[in-house]
N, C-alpha and C positions, 0 to 999 in steps of 0.2 A: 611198397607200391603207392605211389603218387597218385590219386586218382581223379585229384580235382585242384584248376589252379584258379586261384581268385584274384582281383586284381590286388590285393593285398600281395600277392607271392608275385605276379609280376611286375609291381614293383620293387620288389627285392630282386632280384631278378635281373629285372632291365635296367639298375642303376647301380644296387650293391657288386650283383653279379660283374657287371662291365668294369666296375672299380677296382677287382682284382685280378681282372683280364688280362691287363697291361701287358706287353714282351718286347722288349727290344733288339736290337741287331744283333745277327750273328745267326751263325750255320753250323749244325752237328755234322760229323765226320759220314760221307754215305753210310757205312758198315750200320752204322747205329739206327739208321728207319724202318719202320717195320707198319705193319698195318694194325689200324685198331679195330680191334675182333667185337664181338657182342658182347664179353667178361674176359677180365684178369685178374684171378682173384687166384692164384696158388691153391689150387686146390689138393686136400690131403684126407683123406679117412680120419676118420675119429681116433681109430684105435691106433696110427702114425701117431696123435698129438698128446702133449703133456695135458694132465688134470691138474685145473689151478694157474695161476697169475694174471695179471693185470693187465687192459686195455687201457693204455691213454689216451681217450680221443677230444680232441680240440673240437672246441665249438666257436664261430662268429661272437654269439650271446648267450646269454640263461632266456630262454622262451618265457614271454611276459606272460602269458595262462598257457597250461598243459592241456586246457582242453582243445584238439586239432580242431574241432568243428567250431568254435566261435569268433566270433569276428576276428580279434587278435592274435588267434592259435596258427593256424597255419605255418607252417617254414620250413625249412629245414632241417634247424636246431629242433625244434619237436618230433620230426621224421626217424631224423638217428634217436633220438631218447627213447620215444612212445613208439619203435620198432621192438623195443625188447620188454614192453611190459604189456601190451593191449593187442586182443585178439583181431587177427585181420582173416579174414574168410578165404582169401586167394594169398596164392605167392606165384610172383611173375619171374618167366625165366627170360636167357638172354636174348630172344628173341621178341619178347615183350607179351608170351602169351598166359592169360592165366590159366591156375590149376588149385582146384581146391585143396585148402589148408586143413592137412589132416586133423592134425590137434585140437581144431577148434571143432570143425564141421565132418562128419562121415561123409555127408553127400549134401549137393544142392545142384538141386537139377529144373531144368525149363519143364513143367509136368502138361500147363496146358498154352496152346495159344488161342482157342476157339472159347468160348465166342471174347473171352478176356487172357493178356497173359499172368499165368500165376507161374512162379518160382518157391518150390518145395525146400526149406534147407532142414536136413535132420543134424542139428547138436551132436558132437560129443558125448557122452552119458559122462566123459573124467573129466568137461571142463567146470571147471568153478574160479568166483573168483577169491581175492588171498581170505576176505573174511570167510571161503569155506560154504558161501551161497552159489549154487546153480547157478552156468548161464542156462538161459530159456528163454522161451519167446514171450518174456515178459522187458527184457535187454533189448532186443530188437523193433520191440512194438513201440517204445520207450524214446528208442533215437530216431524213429519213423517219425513220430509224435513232434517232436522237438525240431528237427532238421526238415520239416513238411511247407514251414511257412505259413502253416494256421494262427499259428499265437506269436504277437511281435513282439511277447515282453522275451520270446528267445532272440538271442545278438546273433545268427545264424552267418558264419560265414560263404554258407553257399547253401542252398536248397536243391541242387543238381540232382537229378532224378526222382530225391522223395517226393516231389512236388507231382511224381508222375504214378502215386502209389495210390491207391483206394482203400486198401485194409493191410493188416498185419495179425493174421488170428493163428491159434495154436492149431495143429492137424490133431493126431490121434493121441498126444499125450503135450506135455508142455513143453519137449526137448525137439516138436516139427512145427515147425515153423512155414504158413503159407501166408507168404505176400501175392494179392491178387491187385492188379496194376488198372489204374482209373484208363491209360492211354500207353499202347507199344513204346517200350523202353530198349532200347538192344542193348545199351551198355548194362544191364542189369545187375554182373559181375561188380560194378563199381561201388556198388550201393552195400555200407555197414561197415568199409572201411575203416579200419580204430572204432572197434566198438567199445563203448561205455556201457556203464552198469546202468541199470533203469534207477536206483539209488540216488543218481545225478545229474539223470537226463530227467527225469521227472518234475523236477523245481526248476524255474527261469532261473532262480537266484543262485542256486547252487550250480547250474549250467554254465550262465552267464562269469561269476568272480571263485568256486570254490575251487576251481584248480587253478589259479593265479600262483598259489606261493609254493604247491609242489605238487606232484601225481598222490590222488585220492589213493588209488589201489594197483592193483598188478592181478593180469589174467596171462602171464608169460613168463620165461624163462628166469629173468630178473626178475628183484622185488629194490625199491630204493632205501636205500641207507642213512642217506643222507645229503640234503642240500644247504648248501654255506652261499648267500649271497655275496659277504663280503668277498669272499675267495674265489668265488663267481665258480665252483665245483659243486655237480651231481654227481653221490656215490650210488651205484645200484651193485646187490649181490647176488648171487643165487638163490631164487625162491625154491625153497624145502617143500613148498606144496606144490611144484611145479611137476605133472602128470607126466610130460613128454618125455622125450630125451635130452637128460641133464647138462645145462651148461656145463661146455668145457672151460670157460672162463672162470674164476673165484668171484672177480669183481670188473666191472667199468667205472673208469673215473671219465667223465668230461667237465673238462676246463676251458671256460669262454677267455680266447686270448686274441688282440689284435693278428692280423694277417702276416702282415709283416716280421711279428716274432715270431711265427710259425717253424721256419728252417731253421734259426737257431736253436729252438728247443727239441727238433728235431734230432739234430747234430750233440745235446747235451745232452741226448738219452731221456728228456723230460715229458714225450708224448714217443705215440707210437709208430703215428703217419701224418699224413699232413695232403691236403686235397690240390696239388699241384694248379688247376687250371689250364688254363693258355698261359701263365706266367712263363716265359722263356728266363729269367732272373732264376724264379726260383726253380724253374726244370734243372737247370745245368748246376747249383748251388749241392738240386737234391741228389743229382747223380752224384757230383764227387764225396757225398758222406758214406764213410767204410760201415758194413753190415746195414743198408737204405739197397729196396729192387723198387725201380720204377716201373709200374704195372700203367698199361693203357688201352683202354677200351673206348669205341663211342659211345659220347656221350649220349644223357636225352634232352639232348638241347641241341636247338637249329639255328643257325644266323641270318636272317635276310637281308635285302635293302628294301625297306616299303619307300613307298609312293605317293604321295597325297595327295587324290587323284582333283580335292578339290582347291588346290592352290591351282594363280589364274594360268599360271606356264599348263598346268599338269589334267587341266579337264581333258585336252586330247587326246583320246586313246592312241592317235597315233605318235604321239610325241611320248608319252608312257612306254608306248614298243617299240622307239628309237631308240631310247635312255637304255632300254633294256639288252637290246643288241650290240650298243655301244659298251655295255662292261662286262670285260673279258673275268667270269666268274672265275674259269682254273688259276689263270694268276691271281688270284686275290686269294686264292686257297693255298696255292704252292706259296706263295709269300707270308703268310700267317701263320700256317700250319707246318709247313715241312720243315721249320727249325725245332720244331717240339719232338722230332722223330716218324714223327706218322706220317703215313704216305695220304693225300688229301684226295678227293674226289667233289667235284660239286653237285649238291642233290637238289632232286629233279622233284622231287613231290613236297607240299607244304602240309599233306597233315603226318603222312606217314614218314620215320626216318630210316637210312638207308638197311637198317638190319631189323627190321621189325616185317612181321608179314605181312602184306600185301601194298609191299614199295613196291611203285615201278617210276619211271621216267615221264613227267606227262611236259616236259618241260619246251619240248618241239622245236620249233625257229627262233625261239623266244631265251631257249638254253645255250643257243652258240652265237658266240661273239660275231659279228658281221656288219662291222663299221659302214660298210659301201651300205647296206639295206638301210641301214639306223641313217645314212645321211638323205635316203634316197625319201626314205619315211619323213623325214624334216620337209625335205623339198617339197613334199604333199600336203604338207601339214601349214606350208608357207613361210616357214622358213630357211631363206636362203643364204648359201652362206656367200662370206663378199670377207677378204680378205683375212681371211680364217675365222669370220666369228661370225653365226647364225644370227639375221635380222628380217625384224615383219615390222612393216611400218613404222620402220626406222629406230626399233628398240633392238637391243640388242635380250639372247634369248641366256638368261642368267638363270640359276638354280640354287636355293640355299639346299646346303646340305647342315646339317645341324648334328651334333656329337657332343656326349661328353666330358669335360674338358679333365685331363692330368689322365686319360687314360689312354697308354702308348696304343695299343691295337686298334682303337675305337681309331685314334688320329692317323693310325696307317693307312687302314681300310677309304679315312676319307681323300687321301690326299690322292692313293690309284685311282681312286672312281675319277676324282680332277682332273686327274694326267689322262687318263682314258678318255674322257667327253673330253677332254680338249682337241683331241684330235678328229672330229667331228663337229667341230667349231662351236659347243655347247659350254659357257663361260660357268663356273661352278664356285660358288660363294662360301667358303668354309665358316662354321660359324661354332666353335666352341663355348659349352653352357655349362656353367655348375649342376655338377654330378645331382646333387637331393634338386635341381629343379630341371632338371631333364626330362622327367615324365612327366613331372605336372603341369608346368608353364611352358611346356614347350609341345611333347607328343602329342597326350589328351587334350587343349584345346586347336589342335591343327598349324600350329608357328612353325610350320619345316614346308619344305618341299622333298627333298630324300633325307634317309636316317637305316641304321642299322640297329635293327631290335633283335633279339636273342627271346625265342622262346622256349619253353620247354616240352617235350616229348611224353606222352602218356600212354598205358598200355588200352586207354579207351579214347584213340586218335579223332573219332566221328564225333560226338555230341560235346567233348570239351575244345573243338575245335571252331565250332558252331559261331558261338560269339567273337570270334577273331575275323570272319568271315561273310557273316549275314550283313544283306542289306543293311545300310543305317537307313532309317523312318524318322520322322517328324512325329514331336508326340502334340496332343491337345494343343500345347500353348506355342505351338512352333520350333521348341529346343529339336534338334538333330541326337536320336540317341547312336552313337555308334558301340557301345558296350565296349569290346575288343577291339574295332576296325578301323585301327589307325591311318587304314590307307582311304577309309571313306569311302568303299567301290563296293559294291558287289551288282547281283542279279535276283528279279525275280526267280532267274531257274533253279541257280544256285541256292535259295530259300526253298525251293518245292522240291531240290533232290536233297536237302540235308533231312526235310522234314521226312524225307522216304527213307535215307539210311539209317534216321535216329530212331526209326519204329521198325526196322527190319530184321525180324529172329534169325533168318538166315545169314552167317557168317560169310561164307563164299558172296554171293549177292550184295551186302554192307559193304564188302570190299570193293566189288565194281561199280557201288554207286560213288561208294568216296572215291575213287579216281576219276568219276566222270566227275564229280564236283572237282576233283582239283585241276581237271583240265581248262574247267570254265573260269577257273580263281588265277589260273595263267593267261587266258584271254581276258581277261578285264585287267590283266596285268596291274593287279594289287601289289604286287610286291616280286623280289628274285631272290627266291634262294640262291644260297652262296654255300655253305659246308654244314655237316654235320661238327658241333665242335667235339674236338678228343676229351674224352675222360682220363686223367692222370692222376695217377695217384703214388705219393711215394710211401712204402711201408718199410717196417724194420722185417727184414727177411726172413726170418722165423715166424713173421705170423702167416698163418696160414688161414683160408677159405674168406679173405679179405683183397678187396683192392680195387682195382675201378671196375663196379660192377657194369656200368652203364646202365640200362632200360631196366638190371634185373631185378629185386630185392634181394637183402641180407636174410640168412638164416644164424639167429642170434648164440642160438646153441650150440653150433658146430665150429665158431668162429674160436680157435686156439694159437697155441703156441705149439712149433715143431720141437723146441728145445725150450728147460724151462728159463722165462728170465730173470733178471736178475732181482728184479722188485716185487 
């Protein structure tokens, strides 16, 4: 469970991610599409799978520190690794909802909200970690402490919620645990995700570098084996002290390998799956390897087109809800997507995605294509058009669009938006930038006028969505902070109803206040969703309780082989 993105992860993200997005031409056979569901992971009973053999999972890199909370930890390669050794208090299903994690915690429950909210967690009584010490509310109080923001000799890479904590004291013995909260928190579930030992949260210094060269310890199903930088392979095995239900696996090998050699090692029997993406190359490569089932689910990730609402074309909101009813969002869905197999839909909401509870559609006039409005909206706006091309005192009305450069889907996407406002007499400036300076030279200081970013999906949509969203303000010295908010727009209201649903215990009610926010985040027309992107994943067909989870977490222990293999 993902529970926090920092802009360290959205730049991986928004540049890495788009880097192996790429797909080029070509159409699968009708028979072959199908819809992406919330998981496909081949699911099988325990006692279906063989005890023992080997997962090869591919990694991008070897994670430069294992600790996920520090500045440099975050990614995804720590995600998959530090999923099977550190206790996570929640596991999210395909719908995105949490449920506590037995193994670690019996219960954790909202106990009070008057006149403060406090959350109760009672421990495990069999969790311990590998050296055989208790977790207790001396672990927790430990990553409160560290992750709070009080002390900046910790390199914290996000403070998201602890900063909303006021204490972390023991209840009636040291295995309950009562956090009592300075200010209403609703994501509250999000908070101790990978938790560490207080052993490590306790020292900056140990915080900060001692998980750099491998995982301190293990409170989960794996324990590690071993790590070979040169060979760039983490072995982890069955931890013997592990209380739950025993790995079905013997061992995990991941091995950091370019993208690109992915399929062939695929096809060599040298890994076990391989994370397809949007790559149409490697979808059609992955389908034709004998004993490979390509599993697809959405993903948690969204694509949009943002806005920049403070280039000088794009201050007027009604030129912003021209642009927007000028692009026909299905076709740029059915074009991108439908050669991967999946039948595409364009979604209508920007925090929630389409299989998570409490989507709905907020997307209104703003979500269907209606060139005649978009032209009629120019003409109000003053610009007329005069032999196919929109002019206001005598400029003509030009748009950079900015992209990625060598990434095929990033360059498709731009060139329909082109062809679309061209027919609406809106002249569109293609502008292709090296990939590692796409984010920084170009998004974050404002150099676009449109762009497609890729965000990701979270099972706590309200307060990590907050910073993509909020007002930008002026600080002291005049700098514009926009934190997340590329497109430079929002609303005072839009700030006073986040601040209402990021303190609101009620779940039903959080829901309808993030849809009236995302109503208002379409009226300011920040940005247009375009698709959920698919989750694809090719696996060797015998593994089983693996594949594209989408939104949901892996369960490390149950993940086996139907047949044993051969390594």
């Amino acid at each position: 469970m993902r529970s926090r993105w920092t802009p360290a992860i959205l730049a991986t993200l928004l540049v890495l991610g788009l880097a192996i997005a790429g797909c080029g031409s070509g159409r699968l056979p009708l028979d072959v599409a199908a819809s992406a569901t919330g998981n496909d992971v081949n699911p099988v009973a325990r006692d279906q799978l063989v005890s023992g053999g080997t997962l090869r999972w591919p990694l991008s890199r070897v994670p430069p520190n294992f600790n996920d909370h520090e500045l440099d930890g975050p990614g995804i390669e720590n995600d998959s690794v530090l999923g099977a050794l550190l206790p996570r208090p929640f596991t999210v299903d395909a719908a995105g909802v949490p449920r506590v994690n037995k193994e670690y915690f019996e219960s954790i429950e909202l106990t009070s909200t008057e006149p403060k909210q406090v959350v109760t967690y009672r421990i495990n009584p069999k969790a311990v970690w590998y050296d055989g010490t208790p977790i207790t509310v001396a672990d927790l109080q430990a990553q409160w402490k560290a992750l709070s923001g009080s002390n900046p000799a910790f390199q914290v890479a996000s403070t998201q919620g602890y900063d909303t904590v006021e204490n972390v004291a023991p209840g009636r013995d040291d295995r309950e645990v009562v956090v009592t909260f300075r200010t209403r928190y609703a994501d509250w579930r999000a908070l101790f995700d990978m938790l560490y030992p207080a052993s490590t949260n306790a020292d900056p210094n140990v915080f900060n570098t001692g998980w750099k060269r491998r995982p301190l310890t293990t409170a989960g199903p794996f324990k590690l084996a071993a790590l070979d930088q040169t060979a760039r392979t983490i072995t982890l095995v069955r931890n013997e002290k592990w209380w739950g239900r025993p790995a079905m696996l013997e061992r995990i090998i991941y091995r950091a390998m370019d993208a690109d050699a992915q399929v062939d090692a695929l096809a060599n029997g040298e890994i076990d799956f391989i994370d397809v993406g949007s790559d149409l190359n490697r979808f059609q490569r992955a389908q034709a390897i004998q004993g490979v089932t390509v599993h697809r689910a959405g993903a948690s990730n969204l694509v949009d087109i943002t806005l920049n609402s403070m280039s000088e074309v794009l201050t007027d909101v009604r030129v912003r809800r021209a642009l927007a009813m000028g692009i026909d969002r299905e076709r740029i869905a059915q074009a991108l997507i439908t050669p991967l197999g999946v039948a595409p839909a364009p979604l209508g909401n920007h925090l929630f995605l389409a299989d998570q509870n409490g989507y709905q559609d907020n997307s209104g006039d703003l979500g269907r294509y209606d060139p005649a409005r978009a032209g009629a909206l120019l003409d109000e706006a003053g610009w007329r058009l005069t032999d196919g091309v929109r002019t206001r005192d005598g400029k003509a009305l030009t748009i950079r669009y900015v992209f990625p450069a060598q990434v095929t889907q990033e360059e498709q996407t731009a060139e329909l938006v082109q062809g679309m406002l061209s027919t609406i007499g809106v002249t569109v400036s293609l502008e292709a930038v090296p990939v590692n300076d796409f984010l920084q030279n170009f998004i974050e200081p404002g150099n676009f006028d449109l762009t497609a970013l890729v965000w990701p999906g979270t099972p706590f949509p309200i307060s990590f969505s907050k910073p993509i969203y909020a007002n930008p303000r002026r600080g002291p010295q005049g700098r514009l902070d926009i934190r997340q908010n590329y497109a430079r727009v929002g609303s005072e209201e839009i700030d006073r109803l986040f601040d209402q649903a990021t303190a609101e215990l009620d779940p039903t009610r959080a829901v309808q206040l993030a849809n009236e926010i995302d109503a208002r985040i379409w009226r300011e027309v920040h940005s247009l969703t375009l698709y959920q992107r698919p989750d694809i994943v090719a696996t060797d067909t015998n593994l089983a309780n693996f594949g594209a989870f989408g939104i949901a977490g892996k369960t490390y222990e149950d993940i086996g082989f139907s047949v044993k293999p051969k390594s």
